[in-house]
Backbone as JSON Lines, residues from 0, in Angstrom:
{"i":0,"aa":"X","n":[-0.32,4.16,-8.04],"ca":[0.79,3.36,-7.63],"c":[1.93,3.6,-8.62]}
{"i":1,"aa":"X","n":[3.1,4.02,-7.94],"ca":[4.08,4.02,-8.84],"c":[5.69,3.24,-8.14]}
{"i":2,"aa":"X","n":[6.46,2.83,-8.97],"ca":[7.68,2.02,-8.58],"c":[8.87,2.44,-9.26]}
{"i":3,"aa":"X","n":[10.09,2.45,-8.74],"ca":[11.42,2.85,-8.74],"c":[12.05,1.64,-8.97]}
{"i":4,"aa":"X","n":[13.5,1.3,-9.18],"ca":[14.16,0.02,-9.0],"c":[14.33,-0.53,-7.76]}
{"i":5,"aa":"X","n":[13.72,0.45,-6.3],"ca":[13.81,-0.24,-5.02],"c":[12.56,-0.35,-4.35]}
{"i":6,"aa":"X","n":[11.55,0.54,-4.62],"ca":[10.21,1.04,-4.01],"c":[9.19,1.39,-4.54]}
{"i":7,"aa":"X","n":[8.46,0.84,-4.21],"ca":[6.63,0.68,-4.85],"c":[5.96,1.7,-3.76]}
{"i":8,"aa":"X","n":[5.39,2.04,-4.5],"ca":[4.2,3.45,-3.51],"c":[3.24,3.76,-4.05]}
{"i":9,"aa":"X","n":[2.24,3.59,-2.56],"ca":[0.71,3.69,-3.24],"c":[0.2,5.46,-2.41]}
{"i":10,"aa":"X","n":[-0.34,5.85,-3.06],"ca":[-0.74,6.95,-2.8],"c":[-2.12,7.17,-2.92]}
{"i":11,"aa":"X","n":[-3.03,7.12,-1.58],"ca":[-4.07,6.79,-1.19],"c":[-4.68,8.44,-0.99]}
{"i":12,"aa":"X","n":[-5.11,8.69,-2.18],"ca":[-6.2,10.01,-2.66],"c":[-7.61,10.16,-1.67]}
{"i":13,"aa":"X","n":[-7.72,11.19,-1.04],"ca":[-9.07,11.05,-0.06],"c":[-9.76,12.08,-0.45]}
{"i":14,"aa":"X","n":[-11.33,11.94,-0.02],"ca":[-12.12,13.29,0.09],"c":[-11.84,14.59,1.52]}
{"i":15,"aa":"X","n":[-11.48,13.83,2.35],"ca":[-11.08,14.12,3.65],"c":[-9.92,14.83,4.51]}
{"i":16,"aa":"X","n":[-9.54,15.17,4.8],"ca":[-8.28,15.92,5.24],"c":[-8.1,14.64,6.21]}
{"i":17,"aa":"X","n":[-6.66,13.43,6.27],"ca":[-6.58,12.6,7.51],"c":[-5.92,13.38,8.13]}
{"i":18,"aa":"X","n":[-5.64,14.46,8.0],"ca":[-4.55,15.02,9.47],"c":[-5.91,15.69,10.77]}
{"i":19,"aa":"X","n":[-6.9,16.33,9.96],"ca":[-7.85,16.77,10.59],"c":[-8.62,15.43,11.77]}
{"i":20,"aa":"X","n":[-9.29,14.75,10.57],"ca":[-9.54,13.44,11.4],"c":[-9.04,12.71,11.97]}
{"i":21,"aa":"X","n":[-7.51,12.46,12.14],"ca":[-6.53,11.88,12.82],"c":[-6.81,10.51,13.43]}
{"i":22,"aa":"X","n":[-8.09,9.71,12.63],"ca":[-8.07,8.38,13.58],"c":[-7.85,7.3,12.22]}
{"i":23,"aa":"X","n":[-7.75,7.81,11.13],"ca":[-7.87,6.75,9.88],"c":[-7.02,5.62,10.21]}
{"i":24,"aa":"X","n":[-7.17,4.76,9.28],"ca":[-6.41,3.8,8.97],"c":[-6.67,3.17,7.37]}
{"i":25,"aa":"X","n":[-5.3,3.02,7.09],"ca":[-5.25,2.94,5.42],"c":[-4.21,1.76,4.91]}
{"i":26,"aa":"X","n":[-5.34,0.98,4.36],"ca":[-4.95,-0.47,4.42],"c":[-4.37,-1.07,2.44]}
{"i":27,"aa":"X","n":[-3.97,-2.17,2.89],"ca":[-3.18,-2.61,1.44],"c":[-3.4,-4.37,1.24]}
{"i":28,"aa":"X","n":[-4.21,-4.71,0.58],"ca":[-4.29,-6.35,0.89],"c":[-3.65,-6.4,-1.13]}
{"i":29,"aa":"X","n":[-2.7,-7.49,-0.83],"ca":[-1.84,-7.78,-1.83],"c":[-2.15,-9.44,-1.95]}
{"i":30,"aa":"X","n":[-2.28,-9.84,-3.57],"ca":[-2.1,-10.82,-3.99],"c":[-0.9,-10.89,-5.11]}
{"i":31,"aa":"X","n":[0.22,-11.75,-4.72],"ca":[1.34,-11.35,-5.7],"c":[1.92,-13.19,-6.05]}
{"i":32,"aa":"X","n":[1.28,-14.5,-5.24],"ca":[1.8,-15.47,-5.37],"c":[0.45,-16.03,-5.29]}
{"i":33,"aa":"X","n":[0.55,-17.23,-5.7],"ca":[-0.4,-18.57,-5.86],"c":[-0.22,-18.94,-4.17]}
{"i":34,"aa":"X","n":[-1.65,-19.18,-3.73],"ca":[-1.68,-19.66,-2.18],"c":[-2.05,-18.06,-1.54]}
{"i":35,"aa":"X","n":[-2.18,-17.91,-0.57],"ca":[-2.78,-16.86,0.48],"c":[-3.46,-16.85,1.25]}
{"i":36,"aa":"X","n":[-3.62,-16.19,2.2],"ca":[-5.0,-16.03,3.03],"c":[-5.94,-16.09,2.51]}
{"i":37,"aa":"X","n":[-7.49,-16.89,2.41],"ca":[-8.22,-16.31,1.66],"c":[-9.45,-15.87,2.67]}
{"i":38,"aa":"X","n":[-9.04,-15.78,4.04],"ca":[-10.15,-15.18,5.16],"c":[-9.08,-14.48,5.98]}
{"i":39,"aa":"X","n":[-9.31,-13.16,6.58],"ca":[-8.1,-12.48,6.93],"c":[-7.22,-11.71,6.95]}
{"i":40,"aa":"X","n":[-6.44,-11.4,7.65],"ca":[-5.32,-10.19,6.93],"c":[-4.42,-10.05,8.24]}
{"i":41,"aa":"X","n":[-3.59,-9.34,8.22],"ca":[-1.97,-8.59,9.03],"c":[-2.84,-8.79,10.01]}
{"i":42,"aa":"X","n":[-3.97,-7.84,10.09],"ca":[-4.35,-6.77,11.6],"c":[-5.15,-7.57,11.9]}
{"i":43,"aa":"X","n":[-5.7,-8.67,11.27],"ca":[-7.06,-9.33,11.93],"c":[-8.38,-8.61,12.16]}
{"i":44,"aa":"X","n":[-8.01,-7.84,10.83],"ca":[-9.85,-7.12,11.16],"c":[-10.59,-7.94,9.59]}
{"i":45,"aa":"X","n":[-11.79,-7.54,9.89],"ca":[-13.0,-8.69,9.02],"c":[-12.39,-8.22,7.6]}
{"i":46,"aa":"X","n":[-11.29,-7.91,7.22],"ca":[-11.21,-7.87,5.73],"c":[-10.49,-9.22,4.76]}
{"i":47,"aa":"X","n":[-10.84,-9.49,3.63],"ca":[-10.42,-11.03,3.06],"c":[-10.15,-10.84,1.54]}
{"i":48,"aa":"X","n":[-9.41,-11.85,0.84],"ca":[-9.37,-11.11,-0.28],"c":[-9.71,-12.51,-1.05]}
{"i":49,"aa":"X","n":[-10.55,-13.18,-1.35],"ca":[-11.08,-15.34,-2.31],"c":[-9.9,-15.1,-3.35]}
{"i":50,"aa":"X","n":[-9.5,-14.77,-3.28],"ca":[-8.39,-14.98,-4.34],"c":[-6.29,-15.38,-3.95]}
{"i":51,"aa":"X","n":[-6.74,-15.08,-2.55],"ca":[-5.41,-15.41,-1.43],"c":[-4.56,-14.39,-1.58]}
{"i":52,"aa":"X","n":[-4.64,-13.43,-0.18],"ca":[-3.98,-12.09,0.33],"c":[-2.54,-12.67,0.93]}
{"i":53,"aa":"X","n":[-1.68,-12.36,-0.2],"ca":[-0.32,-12.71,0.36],"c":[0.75,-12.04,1.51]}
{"i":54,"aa":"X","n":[0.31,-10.27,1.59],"ca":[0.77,-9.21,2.11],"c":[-0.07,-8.53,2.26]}
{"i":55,"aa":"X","n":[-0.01,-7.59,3.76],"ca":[-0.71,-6.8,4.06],"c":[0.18,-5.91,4.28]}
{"i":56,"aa":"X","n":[-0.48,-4.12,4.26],"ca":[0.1,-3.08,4.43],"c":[-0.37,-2.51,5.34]}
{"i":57,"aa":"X","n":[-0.61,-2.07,6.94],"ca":[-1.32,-1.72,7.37],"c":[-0.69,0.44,7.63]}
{"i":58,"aa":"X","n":[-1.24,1.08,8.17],"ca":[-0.96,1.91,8.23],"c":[-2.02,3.0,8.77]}
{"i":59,"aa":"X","n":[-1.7,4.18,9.36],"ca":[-2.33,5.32,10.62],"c":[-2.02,6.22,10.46]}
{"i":60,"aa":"X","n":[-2.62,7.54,11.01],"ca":[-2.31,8.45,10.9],"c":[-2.97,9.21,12.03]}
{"i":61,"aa":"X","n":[-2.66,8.65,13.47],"ca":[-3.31,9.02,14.81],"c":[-1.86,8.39,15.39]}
{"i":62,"aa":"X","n":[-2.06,9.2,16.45],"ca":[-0.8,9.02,17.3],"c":[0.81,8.9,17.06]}
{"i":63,"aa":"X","n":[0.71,10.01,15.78],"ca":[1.6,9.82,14.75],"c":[1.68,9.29,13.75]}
{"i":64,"aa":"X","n":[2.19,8.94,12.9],"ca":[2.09,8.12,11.89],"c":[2.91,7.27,11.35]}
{"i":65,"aa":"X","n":[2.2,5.73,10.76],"ca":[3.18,5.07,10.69],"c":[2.83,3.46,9.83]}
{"i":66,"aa":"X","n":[3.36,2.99,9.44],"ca":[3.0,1.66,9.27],"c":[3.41,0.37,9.43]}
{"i":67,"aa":"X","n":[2.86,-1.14,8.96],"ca":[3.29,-2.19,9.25],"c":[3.25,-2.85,8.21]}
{"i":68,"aa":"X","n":[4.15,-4.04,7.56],"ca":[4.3,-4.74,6.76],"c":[4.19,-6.38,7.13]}
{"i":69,"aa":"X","n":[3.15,-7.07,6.48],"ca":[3.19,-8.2,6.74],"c":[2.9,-9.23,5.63]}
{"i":70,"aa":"X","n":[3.45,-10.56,6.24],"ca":[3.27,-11.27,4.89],"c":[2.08,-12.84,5.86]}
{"i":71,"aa":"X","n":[1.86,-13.75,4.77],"ca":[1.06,-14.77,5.05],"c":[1.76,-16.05,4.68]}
{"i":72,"aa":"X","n":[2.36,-16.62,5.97],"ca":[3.04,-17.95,5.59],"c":[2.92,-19.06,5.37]}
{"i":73,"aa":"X","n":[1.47,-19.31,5.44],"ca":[0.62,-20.41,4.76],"c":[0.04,-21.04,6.24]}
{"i":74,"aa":"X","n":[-0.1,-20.39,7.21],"ca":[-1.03,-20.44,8.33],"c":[-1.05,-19.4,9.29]}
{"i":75,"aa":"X","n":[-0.11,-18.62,9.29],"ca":[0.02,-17.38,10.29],"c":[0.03,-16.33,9.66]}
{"i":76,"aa":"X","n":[0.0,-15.17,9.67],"ca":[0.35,-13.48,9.51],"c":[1.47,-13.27,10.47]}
{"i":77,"aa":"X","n":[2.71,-12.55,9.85],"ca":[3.94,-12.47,10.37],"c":[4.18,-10.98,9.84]}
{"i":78,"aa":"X","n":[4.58,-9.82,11.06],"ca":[5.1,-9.15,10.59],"c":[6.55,-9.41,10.25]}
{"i":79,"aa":"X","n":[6.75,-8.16,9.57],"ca":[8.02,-8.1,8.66],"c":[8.44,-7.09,9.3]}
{"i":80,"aa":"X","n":[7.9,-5.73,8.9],"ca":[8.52,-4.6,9.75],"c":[7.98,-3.33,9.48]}
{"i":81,"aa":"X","n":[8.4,-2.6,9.99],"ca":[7.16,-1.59,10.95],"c":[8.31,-0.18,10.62]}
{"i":82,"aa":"X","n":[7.26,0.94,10.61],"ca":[8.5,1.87,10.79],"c":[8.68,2.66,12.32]}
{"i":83,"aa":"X","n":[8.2,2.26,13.11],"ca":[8.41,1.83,14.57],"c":[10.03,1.34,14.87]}
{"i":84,"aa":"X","n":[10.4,0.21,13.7],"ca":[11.35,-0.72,13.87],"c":[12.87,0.0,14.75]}
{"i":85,"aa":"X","n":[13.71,0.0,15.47],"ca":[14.83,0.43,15.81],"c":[16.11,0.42,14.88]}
{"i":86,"aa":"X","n":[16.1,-0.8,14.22],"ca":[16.61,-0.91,12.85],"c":[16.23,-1.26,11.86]}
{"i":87,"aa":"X","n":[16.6,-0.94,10.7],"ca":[15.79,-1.04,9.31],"c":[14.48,-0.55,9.29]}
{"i":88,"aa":"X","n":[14.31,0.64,9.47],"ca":[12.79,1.16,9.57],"c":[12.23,1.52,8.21]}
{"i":89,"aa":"X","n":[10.69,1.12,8.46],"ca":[9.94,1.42,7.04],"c":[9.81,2.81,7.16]}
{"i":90,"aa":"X","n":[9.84,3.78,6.07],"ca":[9.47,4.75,6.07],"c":[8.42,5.2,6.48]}
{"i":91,"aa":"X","n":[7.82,6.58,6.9],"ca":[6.88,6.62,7.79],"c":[5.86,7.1,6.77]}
{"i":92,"aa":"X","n":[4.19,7.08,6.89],"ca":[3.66,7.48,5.56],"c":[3.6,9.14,5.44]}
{"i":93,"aa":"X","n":[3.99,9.61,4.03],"ca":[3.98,10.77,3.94],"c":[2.13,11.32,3.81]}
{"i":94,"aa":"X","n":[1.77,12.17,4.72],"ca":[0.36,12.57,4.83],"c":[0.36,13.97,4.73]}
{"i":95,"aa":"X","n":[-0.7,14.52,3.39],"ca":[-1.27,15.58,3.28],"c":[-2.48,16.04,3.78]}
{"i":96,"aa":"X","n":[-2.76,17.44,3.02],"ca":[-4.24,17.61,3.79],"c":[-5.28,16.66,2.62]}
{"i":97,"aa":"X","n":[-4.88,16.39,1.86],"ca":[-6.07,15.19,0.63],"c":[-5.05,13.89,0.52]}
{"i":98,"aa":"X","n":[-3.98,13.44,1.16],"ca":[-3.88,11.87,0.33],"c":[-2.81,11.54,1.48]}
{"i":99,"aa":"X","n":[-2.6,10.17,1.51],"ca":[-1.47,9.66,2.04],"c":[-0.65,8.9,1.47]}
{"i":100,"aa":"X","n":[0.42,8.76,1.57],"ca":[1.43,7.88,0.35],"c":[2.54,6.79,1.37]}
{"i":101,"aa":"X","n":[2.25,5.62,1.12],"ca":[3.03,4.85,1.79],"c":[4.27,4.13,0.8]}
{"i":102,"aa":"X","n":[5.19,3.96,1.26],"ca":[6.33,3.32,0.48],"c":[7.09,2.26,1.3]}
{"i":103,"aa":"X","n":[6.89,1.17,0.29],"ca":[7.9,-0.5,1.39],"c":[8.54,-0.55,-0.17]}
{"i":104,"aa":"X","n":[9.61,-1.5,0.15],"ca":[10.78,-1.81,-0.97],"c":[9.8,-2.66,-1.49]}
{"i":105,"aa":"X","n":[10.76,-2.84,-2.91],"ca":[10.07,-4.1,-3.54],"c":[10.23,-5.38,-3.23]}
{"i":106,"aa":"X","n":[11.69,-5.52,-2.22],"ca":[12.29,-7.31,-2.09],"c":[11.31,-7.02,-0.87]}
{"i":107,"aa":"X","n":[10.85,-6.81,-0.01],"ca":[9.85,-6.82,1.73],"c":[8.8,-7.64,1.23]}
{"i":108,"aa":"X","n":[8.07,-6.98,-0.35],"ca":[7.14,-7.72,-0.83],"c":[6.89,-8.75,-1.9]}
{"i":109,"aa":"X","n":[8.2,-8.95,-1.75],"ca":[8.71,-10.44,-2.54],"c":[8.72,-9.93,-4.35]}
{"i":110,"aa":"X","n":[8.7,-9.17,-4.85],"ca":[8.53,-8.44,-5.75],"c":[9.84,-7.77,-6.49]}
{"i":111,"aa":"X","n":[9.98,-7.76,-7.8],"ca":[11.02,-7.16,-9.0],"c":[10.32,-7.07,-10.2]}
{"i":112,"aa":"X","n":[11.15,-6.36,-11.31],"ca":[11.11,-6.14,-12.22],"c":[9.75,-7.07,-12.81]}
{"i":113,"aa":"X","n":[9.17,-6.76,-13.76],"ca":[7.99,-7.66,-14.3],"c":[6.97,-8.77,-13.26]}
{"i":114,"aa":"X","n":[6.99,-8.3,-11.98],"ca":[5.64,-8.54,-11.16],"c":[4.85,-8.21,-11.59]}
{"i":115,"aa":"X","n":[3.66,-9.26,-11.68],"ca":[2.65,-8.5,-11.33],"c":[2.08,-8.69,-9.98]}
{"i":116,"aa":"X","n":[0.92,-7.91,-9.65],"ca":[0.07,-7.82,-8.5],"c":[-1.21,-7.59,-8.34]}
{"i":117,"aa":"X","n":[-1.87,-8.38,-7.8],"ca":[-3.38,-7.55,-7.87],"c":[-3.69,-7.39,-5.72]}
{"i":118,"aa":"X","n":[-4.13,-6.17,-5.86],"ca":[-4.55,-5.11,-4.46],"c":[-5.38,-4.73,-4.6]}
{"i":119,"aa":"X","n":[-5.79,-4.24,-3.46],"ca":[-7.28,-3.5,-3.11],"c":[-6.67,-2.49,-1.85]}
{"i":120,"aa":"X","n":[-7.55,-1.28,-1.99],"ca":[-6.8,-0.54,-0.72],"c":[-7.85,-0.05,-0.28]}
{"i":121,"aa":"X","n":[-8.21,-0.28,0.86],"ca":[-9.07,0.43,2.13],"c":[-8.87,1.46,3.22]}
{"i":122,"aa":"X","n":[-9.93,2.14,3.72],"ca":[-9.67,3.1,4.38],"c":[-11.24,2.39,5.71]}
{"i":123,"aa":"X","n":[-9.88,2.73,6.77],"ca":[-11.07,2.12,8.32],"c":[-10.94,3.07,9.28]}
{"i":124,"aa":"X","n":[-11.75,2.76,10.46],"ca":[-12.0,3.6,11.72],"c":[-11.06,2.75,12.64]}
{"i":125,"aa":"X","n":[-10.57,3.56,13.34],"ca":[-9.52,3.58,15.14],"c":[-9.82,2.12,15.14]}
{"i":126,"aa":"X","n":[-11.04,1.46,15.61],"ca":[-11.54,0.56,16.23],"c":[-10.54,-0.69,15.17]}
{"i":127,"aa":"X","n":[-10.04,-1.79,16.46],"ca":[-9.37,-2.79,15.65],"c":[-10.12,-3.75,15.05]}
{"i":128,"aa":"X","n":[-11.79,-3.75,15.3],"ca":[-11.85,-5.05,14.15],"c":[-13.42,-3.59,13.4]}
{"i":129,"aa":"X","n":[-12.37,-2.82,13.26],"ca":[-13.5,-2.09,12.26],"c":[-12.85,-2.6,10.53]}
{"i":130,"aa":"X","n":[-13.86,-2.95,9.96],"ca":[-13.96,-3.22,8.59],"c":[-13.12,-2.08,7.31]}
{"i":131,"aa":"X","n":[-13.36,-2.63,6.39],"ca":[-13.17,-1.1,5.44],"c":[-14.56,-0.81,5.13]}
{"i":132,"aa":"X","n":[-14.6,0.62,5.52],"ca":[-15.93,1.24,5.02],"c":[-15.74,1.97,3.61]}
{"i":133,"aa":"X","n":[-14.35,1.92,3.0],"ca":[-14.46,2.19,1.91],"c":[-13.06,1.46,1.25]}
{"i":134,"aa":"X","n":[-13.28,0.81,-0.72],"ca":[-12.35,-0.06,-1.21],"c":[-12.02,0.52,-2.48]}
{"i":135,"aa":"X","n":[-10.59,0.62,-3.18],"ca":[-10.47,1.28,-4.03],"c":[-11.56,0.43,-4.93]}
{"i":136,"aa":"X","n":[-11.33,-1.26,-5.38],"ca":[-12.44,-1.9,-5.69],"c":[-13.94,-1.6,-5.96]}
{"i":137,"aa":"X","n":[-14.22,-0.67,-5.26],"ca":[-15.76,-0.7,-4.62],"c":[-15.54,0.92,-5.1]}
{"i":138,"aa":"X","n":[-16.64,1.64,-6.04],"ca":[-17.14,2.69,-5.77],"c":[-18.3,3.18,-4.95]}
{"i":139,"aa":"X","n":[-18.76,2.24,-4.02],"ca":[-19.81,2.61,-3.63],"c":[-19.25,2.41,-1.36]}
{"i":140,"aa":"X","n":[-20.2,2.89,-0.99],"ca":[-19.45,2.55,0.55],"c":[-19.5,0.96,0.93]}
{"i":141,"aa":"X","n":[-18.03,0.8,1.18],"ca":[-17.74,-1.16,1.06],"c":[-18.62,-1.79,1.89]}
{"i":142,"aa":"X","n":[-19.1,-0.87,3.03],"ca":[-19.6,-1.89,4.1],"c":[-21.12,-1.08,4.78]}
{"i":143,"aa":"X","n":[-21.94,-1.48,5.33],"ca":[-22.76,-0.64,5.67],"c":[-22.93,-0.38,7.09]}
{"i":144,"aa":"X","n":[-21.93,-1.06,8.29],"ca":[-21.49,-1.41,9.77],"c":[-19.91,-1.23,9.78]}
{"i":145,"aa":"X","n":[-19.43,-0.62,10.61],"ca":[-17.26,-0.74,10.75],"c":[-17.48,-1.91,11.06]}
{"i":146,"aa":"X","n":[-18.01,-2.98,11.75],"ca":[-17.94,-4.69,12.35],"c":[-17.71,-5.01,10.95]}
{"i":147,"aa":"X","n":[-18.77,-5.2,9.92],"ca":[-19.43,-5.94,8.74],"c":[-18.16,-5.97,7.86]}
{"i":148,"aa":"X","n":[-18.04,-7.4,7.75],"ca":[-16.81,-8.07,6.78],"c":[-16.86,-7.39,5.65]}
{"i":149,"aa":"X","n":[-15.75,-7.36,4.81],"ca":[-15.81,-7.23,3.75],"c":[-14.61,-7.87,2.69]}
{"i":150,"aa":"X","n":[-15.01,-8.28,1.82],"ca":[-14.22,-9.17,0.76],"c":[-14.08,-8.74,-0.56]}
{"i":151,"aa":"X","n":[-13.03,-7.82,-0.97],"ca":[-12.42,-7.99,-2.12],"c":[-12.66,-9.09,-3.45]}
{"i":152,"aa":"X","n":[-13.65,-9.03,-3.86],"ca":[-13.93,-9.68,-5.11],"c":[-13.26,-8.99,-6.49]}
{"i":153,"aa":"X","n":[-13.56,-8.13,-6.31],"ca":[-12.5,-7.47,-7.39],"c":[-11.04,-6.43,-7.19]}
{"i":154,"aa":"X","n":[-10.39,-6.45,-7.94],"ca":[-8.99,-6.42,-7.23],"c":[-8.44,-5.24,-8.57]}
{"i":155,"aa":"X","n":[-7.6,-4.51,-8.41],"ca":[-6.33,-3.79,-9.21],"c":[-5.43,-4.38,-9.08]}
{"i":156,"aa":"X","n":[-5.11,-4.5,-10.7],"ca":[-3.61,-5.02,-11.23],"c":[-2.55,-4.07,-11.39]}
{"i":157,"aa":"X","n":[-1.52,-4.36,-11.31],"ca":[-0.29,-3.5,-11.27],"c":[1.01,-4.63,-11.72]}
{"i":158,"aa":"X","n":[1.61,-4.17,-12.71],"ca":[3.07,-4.41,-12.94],"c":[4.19,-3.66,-12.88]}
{"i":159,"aa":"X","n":[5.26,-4.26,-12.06],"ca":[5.98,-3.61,-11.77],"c":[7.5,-3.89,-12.83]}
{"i":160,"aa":"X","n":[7.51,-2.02,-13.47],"ca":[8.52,-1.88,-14.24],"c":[9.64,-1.03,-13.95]}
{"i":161,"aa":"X","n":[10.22,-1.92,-13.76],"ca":[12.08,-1.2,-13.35],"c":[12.47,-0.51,-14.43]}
{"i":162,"aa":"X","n":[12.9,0.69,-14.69],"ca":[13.68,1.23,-15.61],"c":[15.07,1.1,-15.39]}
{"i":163,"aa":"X","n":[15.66,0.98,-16.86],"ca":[16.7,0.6,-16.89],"c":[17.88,1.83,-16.65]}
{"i":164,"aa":"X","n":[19.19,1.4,-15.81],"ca":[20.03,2.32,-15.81],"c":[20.23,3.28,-16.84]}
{"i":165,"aa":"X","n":[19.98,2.91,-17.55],"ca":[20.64,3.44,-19.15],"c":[19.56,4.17,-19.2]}
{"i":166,"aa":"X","n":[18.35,4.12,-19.35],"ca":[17.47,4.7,-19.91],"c":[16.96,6.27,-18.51]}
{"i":167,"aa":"X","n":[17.25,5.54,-17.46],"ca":[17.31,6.96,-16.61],"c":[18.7,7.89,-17.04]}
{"i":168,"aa":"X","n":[19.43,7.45,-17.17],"ca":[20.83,8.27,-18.22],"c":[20.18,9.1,-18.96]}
{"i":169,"aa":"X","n":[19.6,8.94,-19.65],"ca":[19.32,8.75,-21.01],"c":[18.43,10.31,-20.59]}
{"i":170,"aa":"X","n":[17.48,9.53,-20.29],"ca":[16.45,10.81,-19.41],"c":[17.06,12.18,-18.88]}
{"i":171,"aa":"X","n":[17.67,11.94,-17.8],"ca":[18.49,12.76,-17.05],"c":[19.36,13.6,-18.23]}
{"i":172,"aa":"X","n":[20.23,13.15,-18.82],"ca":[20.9,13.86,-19.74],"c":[20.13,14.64,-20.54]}
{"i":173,"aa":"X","n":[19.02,13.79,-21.11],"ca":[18.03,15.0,-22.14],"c":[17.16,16.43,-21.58]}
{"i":174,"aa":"X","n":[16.85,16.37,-19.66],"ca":[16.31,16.7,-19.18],"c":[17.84,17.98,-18.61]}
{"i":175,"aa":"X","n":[18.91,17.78,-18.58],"ca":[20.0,18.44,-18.59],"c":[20.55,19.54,-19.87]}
{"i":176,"aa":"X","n":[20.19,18.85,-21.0],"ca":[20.53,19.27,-21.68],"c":[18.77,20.56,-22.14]}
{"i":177,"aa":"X","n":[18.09,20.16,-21.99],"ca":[16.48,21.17,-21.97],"c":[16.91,22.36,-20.87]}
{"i":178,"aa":"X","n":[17.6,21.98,-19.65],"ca":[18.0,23.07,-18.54],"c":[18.84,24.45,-19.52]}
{"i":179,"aa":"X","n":[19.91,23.72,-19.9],"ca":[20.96,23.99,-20.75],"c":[20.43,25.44,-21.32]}
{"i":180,"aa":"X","n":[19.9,24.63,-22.67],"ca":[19.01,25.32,-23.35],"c":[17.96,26.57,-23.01]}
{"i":181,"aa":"X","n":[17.23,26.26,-21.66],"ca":[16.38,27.37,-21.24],"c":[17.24,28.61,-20.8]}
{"i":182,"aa":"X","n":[18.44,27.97,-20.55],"ca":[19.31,29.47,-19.85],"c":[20.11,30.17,-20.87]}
{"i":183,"aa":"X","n":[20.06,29.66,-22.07],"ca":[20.99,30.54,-23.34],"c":[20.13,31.59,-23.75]}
């Protein structure tokens, strides 16, 4: 996971080629506020996070590719927005032959400078109430059925650090001035 001053992106590493298999689905359960879902998620498949899933990321890579952003308003799942959308579209996920990389802003997920977050990211089958059969959480296979729930007990932390104008200056110029240098 890495973040910019506008956009957080997770880049979901596989054993698998998803363009080959073309039915994945590659999921994002976010805890970033006090309160959440704590049975549940965006898509309504058996995944949960006991610690309260504030945002979900959902996302595909069959029938094109694409994803959905949602948040938890203290009784419903509401999307936010989709890169489907006609206006303001989420970017669509960038997919290789080993990883996929999704990117939503940081204000979509209520999120700036010195957030933190704790996530879990899953990978599921076509089927809509298929489970995660596998959790970044989990080194082992999450579930032993696509039906069979699964719950996030342990979670990845992430803080999110904005660099400062100045200091990308700063960068850029030294990284200008190394160009400089290689061509004398």
């Amino acid at each position: 996971m890495t973040n910019d001053g506008s956009n957080l992106r997770f880049k979901v590493n596989l054993v698998g080629d998803p363009v080959a298999t073309n039915w994945g689905k590659y999921m994002i359960g976010i805890d970033s506020v006090d309160g959440g879902a704590t049975s549940g998620n965006g898509w309504g498949r058996p995944i949960s996070m006991p610690t309260g899933m504030d945002y979900w990321i959902g996302s595909w890579a069959d029938f094109g590719s694409g994803q959905e952003v949602y948040h938890y308003d203290g009784t419903n799942w509401q999307k936010d927005r989709a890169s489907y959308d006609a206006t303001n579209p989420l970017p669509a996920p960038v997919i290789d032959s080993n990883s996929t990389t999704l990117t939503v802003p940081l204000s979509l997920l209520g999120l700036s400078d010195g957030s933190t977050l704790h996530f879990d990211v899953y990978s599921a089958g076509g089927g809509g109430g298929d489970s995660a059969n596998d959790a970044s959480s989990n080194p082992n296979q999450s579930t032993g059925d696509w039906g069979q729930p699964y719950s996030s007990e342990l979670v990845s932390t992430y803080t999110v650090l904005v660099p400062e104008p100045a200091s990308v200056r700063i960068l850029g110029l030294a990284g200008l001035a190394l160009l400089a240098r290689r061509r004398k």
